[in-house]
PDB file of N, CA, C and O in Angstrom:
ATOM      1  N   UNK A   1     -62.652  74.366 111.671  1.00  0.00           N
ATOM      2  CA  UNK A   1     -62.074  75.684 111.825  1.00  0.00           C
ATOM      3  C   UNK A   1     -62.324  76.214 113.235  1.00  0.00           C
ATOM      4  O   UNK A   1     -61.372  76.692 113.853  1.00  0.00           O
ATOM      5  N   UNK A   2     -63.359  76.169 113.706  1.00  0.00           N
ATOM      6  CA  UNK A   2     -63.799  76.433 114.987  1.00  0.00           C
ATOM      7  C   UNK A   2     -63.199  75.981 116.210  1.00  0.00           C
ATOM      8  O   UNK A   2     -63.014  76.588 117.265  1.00  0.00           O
ATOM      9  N   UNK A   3     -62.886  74.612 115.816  1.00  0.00           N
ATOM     10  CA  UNK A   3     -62.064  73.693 117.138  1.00  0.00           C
ATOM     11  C   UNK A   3     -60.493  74.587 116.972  1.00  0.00           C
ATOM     12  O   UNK A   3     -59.842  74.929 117.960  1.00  0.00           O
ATOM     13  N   UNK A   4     -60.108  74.838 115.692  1.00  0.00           N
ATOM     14  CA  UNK A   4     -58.604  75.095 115.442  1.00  0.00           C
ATOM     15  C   UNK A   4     -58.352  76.252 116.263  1.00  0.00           C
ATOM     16  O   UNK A   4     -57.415  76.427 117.042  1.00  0.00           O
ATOM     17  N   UNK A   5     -59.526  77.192 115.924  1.00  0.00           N
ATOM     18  CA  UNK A   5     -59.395  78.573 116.277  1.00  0.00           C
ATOM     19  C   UNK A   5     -59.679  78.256 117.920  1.00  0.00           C
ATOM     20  O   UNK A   5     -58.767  78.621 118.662  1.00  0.00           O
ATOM     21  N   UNK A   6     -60.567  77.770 118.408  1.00  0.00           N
ATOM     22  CA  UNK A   6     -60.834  78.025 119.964  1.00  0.00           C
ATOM     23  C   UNK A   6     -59.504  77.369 120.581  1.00  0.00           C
ATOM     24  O   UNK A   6     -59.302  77.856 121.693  1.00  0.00           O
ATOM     25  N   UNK A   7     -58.315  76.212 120.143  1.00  0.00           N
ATOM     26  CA  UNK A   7     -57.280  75.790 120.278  1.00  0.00           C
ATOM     27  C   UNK A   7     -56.244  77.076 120.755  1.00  0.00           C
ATOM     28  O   UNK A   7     -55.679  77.285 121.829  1.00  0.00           O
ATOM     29  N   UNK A   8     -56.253  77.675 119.743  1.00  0.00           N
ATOM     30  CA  UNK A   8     -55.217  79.149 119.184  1.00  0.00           C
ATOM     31  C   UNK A   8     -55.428  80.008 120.504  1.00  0.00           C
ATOM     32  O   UNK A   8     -54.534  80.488 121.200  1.00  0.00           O
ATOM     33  N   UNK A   9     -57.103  80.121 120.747  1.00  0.00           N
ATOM     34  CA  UNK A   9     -56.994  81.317 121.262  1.00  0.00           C
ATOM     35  C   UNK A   9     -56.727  80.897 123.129  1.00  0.00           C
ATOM     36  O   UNK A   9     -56.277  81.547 124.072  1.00  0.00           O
ATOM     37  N   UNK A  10     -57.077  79.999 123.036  1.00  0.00           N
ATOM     38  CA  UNK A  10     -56.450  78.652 124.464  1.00  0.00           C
ATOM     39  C   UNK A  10     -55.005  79.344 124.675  1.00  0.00           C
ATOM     40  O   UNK A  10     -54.633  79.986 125.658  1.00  0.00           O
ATOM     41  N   UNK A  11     -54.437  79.107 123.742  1.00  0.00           N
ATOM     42  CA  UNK A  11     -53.195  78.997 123.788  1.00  0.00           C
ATOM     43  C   UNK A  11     -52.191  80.193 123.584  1.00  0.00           C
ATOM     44  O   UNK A  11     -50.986  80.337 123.377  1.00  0.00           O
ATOM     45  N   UNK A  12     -53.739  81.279 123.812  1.00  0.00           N
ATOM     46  CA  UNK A  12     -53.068  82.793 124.144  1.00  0.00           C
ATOM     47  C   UNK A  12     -52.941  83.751 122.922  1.00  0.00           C
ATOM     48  O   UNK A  12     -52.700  84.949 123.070  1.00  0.00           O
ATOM     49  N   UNK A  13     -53.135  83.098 121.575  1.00  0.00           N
ATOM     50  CA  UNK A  13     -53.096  84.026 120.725  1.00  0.00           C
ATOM     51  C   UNK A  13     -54.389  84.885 120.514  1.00  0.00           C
ATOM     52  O   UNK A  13     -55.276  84.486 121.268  1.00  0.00           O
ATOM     53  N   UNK A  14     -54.658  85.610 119.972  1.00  0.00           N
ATOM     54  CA  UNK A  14     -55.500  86.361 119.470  1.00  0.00           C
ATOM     55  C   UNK A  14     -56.566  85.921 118.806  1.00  0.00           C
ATOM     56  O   UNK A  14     -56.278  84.935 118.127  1.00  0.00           O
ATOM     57  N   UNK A  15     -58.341  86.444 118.674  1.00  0.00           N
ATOM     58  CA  UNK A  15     -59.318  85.818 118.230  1.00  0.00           C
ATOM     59  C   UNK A  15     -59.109  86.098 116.774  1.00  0.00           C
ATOM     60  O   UNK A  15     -59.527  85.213 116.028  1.00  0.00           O
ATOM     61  N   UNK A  16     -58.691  86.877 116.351  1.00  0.00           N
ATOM     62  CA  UNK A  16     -57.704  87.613 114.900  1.00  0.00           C
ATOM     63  C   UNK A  16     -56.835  86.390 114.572  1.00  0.00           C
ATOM     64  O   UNK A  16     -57.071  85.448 113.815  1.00  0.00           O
ATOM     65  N   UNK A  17     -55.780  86.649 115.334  1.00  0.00           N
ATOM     66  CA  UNK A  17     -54.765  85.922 114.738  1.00  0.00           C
ATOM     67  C   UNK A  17     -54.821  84.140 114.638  1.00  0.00           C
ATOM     68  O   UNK A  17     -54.250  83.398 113.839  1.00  0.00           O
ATOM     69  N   UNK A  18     -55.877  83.768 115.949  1.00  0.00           N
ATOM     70  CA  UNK A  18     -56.237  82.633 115.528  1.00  0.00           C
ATOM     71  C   UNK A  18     -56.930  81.960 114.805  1.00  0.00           C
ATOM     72  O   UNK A  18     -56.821  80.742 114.660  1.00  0.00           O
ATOM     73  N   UNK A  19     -58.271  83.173 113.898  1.00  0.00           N
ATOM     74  CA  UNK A  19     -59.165  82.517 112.468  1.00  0.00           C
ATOM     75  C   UNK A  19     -58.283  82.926 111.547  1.00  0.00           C
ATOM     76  O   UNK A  19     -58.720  82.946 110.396  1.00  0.00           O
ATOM     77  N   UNK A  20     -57.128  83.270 111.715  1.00  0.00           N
ATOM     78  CA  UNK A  20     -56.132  83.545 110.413  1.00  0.00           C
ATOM     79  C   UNK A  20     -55.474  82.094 110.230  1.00  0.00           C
ATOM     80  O   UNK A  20     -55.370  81.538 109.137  1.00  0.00           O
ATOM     81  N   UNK A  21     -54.954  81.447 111.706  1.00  0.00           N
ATOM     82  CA  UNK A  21     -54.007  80.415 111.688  1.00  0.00           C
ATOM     83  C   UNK A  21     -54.981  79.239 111.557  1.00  0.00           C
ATOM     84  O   UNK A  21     -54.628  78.315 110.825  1.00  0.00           O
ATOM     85  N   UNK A  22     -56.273  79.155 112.237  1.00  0.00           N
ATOM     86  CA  UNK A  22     -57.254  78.258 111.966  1.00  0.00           C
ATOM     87  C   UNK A  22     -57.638  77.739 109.950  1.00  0.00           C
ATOM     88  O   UNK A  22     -57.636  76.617 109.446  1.00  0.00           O
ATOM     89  N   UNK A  23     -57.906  79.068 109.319  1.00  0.00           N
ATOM     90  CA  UNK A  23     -58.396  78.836 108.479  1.00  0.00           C
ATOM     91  C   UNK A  23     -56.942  78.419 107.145  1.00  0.00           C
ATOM     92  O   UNK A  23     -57.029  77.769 106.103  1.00  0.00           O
ATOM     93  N   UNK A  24     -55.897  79.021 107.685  1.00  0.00           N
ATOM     94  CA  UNK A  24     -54.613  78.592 106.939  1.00  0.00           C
ATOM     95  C   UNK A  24     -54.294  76.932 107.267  1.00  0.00           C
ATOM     96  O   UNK A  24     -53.908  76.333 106.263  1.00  0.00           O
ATOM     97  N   UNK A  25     -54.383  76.192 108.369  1.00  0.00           N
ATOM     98  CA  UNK A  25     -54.255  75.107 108.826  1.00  0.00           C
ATOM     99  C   UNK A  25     -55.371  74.240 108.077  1.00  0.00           C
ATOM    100  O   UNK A  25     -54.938  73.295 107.418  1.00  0.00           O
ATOM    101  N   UNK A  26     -56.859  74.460 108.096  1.00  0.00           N
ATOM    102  CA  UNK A  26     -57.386  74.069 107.493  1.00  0.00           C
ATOM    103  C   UNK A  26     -57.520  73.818 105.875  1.00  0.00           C
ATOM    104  O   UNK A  26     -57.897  72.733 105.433  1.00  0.00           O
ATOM    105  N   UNK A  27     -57.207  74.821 105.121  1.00  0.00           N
ATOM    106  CA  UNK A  27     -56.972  75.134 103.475  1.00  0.00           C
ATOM    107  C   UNK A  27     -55.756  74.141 103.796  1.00  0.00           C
ATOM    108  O   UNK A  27     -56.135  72.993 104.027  1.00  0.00           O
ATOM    109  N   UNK A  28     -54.635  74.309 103.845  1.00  0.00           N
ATOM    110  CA  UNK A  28     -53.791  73.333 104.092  1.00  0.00           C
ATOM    111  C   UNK A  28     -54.212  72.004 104.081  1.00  0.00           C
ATOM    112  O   UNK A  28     -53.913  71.371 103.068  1.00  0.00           O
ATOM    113  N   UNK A  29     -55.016  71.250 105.217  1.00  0.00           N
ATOM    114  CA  UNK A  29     -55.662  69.991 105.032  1.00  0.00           C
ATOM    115  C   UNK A  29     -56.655  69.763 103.518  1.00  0.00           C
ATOM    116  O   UNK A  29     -56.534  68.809 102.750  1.00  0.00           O
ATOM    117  N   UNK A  30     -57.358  70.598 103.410  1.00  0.00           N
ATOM    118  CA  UNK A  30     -58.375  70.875 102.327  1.00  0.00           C
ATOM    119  C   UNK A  30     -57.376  70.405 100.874  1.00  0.00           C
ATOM    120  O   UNK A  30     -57.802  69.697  99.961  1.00  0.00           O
ATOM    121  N   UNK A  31     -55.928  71.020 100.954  1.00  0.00           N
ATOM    122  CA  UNK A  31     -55.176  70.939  99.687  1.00  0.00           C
ATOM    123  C   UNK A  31     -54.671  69.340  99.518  1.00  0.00           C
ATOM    124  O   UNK A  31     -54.386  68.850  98.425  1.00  0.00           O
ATOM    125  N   UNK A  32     -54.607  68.522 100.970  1.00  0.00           N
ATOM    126  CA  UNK A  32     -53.948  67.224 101.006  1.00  0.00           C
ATOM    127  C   UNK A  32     -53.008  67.421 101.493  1.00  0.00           C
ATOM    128  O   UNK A  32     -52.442  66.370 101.794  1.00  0.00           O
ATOM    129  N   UNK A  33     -52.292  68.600 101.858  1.00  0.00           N
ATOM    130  CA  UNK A  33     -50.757  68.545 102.391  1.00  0.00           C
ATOM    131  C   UNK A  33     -50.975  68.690 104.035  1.00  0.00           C
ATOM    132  O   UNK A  33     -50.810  69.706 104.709  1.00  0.00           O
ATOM    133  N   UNK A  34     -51.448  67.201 104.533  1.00  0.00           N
ATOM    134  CA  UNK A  34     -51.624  66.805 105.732  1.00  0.00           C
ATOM    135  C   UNK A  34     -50.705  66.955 106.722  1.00  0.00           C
ATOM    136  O   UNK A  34     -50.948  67.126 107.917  1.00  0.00           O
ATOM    137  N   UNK A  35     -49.162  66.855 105.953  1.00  0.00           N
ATOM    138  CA  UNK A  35     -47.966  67.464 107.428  1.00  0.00           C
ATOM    139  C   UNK A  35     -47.875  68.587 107.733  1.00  0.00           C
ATOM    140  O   UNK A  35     -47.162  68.990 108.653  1.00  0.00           O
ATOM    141  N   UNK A  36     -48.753  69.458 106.838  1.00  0.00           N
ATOM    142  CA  UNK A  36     -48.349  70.833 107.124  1.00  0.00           C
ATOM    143  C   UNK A  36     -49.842  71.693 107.807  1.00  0.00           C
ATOM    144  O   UNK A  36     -49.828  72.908 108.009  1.00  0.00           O
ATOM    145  N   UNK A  37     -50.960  70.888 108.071  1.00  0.00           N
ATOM    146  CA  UNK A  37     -52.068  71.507 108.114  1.00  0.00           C
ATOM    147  C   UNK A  37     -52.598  71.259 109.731  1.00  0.00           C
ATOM    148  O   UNK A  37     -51.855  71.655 110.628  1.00  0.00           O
ATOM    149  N   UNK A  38     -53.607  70.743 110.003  1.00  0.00           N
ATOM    150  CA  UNK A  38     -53.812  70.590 111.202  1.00  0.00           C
ATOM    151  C   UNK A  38     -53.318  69.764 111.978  1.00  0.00           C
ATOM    152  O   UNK A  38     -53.155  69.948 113.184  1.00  0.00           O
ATOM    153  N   UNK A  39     -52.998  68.654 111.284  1.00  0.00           N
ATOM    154  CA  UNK A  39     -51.681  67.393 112.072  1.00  0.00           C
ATOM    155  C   UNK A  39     -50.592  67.885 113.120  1.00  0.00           C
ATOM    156  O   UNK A  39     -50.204  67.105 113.989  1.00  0.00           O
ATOM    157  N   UNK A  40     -50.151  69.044 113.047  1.00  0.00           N
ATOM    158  CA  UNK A  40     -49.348  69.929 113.943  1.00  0.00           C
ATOM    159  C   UNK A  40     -49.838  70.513 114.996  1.00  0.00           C
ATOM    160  O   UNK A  40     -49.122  71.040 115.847  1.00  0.00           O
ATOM    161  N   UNK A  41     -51.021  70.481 115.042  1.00  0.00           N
ATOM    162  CA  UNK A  41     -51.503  71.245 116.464  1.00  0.00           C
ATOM    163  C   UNK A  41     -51.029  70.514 117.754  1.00  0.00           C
ATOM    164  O   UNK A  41     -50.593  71.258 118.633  1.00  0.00           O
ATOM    165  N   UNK A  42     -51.048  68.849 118.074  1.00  0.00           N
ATOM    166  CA  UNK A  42     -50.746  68.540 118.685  1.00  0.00           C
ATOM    167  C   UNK A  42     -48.780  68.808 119.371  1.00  0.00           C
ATOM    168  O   UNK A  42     -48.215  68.247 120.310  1.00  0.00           O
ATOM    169  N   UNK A  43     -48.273  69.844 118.420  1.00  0.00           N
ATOM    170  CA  UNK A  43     -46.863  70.053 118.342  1.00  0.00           C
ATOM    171  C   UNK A  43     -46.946  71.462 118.464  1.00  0.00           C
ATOM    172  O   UNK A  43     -45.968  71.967 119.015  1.00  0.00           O
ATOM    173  N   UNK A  44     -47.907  72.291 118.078  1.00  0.00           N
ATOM    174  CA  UNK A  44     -47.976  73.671 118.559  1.00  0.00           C
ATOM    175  C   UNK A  44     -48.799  74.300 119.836  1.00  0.00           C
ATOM    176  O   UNK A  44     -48.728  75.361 120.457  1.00  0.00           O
ATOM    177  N   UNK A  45     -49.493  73.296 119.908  1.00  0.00           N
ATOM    178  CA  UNK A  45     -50.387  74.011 120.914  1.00  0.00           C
ATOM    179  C   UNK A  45     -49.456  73.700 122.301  1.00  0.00           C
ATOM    180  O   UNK A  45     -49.580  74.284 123.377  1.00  0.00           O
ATOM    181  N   UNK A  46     -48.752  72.914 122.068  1.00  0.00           N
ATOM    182  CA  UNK A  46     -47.643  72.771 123.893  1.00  0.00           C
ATOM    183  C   UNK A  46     -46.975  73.776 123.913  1.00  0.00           C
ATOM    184  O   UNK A  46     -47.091  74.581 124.837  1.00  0.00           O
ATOM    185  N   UNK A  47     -45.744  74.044 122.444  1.00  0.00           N
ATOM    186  CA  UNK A  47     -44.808  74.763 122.514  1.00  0.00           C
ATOM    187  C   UNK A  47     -45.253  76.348 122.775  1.00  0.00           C
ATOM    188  O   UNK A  47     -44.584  77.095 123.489  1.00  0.00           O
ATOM    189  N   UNK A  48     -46.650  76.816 121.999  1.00  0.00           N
ATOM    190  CA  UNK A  48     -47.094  77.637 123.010  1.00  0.00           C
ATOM    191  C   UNK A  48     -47.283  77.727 123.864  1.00  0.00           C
ATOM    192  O   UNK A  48     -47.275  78.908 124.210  1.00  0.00           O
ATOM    193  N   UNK A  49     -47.599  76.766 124.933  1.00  0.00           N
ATOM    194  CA  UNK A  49     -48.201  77.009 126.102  1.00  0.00           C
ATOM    195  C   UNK A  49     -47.201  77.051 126.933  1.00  0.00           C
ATOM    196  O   UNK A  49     -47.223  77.815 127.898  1.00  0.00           O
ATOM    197  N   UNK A  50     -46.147  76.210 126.673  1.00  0.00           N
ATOM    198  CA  UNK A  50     -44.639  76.772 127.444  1.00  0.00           C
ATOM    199  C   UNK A  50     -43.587  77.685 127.114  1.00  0.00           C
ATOM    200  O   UNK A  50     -42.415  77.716 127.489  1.00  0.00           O
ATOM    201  N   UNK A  51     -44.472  78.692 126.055  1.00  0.00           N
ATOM    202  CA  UNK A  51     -43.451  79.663 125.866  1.00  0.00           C
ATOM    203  C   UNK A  51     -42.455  79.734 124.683  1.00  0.00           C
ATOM    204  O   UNK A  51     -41.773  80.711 124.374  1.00  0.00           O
ATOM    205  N   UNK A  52     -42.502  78.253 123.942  1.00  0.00           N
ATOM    206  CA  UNK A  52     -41.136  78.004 123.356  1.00  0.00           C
ATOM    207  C   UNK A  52     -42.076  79.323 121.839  1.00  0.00           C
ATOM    208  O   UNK A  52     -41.236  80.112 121.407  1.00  0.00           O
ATOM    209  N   UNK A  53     -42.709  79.409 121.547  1.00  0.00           N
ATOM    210  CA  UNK A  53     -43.467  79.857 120.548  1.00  0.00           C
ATOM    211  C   UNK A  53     -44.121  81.268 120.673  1.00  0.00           C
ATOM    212  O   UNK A  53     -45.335  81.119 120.809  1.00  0.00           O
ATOM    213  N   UNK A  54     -43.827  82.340 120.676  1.00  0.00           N
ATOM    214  CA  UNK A  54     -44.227  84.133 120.898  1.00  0.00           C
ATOM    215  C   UNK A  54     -46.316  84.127 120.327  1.00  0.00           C
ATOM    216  O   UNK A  54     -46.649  84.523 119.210  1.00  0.00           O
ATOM    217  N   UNK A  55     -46.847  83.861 120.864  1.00  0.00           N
ATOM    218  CA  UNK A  55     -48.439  84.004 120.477  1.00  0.00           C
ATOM    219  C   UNK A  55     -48.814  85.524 120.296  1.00  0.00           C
ATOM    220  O   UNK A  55     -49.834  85.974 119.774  1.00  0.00           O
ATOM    221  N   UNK A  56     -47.687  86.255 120.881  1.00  0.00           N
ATOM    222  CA  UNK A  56     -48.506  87.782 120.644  1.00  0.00           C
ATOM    223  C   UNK A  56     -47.896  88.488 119.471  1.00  0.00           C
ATOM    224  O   UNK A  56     -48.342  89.608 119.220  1.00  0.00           O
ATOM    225  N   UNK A  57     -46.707  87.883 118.529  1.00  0.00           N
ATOM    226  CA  UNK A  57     -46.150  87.904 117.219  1.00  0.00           C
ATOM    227  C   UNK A  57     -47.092  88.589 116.126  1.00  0.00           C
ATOM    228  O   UNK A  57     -48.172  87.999 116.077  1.00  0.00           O
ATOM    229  N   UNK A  58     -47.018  89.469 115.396  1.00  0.00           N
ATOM    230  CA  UNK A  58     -48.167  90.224 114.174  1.00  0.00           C
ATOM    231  C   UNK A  58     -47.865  88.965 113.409  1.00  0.00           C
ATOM    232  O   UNK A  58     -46.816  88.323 113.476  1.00  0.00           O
ATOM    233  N   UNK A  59     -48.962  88.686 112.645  1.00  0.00           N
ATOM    234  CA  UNK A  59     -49.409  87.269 111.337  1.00  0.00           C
ATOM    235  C   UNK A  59     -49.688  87.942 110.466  1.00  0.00           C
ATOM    236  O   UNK A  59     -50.326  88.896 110.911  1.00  0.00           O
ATOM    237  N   UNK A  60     -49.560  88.003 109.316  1.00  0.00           N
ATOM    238  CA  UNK A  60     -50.481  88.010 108.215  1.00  0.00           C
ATOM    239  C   UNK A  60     -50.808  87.251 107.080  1.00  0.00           C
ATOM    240  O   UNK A  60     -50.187  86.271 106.667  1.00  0.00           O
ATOM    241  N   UNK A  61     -51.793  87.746 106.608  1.00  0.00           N
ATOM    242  CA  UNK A  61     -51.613  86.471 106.041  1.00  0.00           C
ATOM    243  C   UNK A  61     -51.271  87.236 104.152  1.00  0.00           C
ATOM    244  O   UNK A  61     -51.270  88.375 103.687  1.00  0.00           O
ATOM    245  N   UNK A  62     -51.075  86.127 103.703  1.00  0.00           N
ATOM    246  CA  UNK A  62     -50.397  86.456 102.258  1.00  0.00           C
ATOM    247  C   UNK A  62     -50.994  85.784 100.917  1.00  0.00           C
ATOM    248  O   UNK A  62     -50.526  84.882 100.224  1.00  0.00           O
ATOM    249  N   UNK A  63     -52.359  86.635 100.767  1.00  0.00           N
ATOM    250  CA  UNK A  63     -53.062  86.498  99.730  1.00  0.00           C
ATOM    251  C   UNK A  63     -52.499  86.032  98.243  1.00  0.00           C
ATOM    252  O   UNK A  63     -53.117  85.386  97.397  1.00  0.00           O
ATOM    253  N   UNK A  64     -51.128  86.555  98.170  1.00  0.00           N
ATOM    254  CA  UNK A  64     -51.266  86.050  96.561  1.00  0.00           C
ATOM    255  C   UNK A  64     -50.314  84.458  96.626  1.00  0.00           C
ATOM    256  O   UNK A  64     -49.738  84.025  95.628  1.00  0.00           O
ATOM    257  N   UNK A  65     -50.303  83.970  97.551  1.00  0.00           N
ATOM    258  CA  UNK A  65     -49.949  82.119  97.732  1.00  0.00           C
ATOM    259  C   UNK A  65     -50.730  81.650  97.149  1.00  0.00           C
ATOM    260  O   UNK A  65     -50.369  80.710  96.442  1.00  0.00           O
ATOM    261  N   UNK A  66     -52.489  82.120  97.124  1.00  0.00           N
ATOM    262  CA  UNK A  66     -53.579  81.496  96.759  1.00  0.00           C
ATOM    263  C   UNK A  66     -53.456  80.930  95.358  1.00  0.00           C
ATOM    264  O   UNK A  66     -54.396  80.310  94.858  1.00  0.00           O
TER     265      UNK A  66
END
């Protein structure tokens, strides 16, 4: 979670919005659904960094998925 989040916030988002996206990426891996969890960072963390992706966007997150 820690690596995910210090990734996020690299990459301009928020220390907020990145233990939100950290710990969703992770539960994700945790569930087995490996294409959708941290396997993507290597595909998000560019498209942020060149812009293609808004990092200063409001997140929330959505408790009753659980």
């Amino acid at each position: 979670r820690e690596l995910v989040r210090a990734l996020f916030v690299k990459a301009g988002t928020s220390k907020e919005h990145a233990a939100t996206m950290a710990e969703l990426l992770v539960a994700t891996d945790l569930r087995g659904v490996f294409s959708h969890g941290t396997r993507q960072l290597p595909h998000y963390i560019p498209l942020m960094l060149e812009g293609q992706v808004n990092v200063r966007d409001a997140i929330r997150r959505d408790l009753s998925l659980r």
